[in-house]
N, C-alpha and C positions, 0 to 999 in steps of 0.2 A: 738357828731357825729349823722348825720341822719341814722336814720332807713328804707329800702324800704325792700319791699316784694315781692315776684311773681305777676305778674300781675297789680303791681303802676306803673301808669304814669309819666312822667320825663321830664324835659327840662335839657339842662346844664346852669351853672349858672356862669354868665358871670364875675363873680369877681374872683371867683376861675379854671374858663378851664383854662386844661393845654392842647394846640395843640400839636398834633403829628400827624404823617405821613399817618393815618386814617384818617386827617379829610380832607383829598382832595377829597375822596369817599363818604361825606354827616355822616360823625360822628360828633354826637352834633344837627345836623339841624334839626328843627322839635322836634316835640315831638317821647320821645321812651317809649318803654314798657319794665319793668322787666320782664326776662324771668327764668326760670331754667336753670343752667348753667351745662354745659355737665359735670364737677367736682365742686370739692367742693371749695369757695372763700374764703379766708379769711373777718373777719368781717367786714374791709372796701374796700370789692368791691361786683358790684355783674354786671351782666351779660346783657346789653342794647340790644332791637333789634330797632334800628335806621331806619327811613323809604327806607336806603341805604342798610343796614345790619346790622351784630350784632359784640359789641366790651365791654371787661371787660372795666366798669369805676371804677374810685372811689368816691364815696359816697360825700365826699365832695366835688365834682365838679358837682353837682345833685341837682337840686329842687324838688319837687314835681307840676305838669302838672296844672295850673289854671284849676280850675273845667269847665269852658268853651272850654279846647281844649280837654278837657278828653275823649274818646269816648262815646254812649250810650250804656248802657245795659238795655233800655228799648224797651220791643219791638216793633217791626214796626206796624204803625196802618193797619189794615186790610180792 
């Protein structure tokens, strides 16, 4: 099982999503961010905020984000 953390980038990973009733609202779409989740998840979930909103996934329905959609943390030139 994968590992993500606060702040890892995400896509869903299309061999294993499983749809439901979230995803009419843009769950899955896009890259998400691991967030901190308002309680504590069990080992295989953790807490997406999706460019629509935010939804418990599980892990194995999760990649980690191609380093090209990733955001920068470098900063802006001046």
């Amino acid at each position: 099982m994968m590992k993500f953390n606060v702040g890892d980038a995400v896509i869903k990973n299309p061999a294993t999503w499983k749809a439901n009733e979230f995803d009419s609202w843009g769950r899955g779409e896009g890259m998400g961010l691991v967030v901190e989740p308002p309680f504590p998840l069990g080992d295989s979930e953790v807490d997406v905020r999706w460019p629509n909103g935010r939804c418990f996934e599980n892990v194995d329905e999760l990649l980690p984000a191609p380093p090209a959609a990733t955001p920068s943390t470098a900063a802006p030139n001046v």
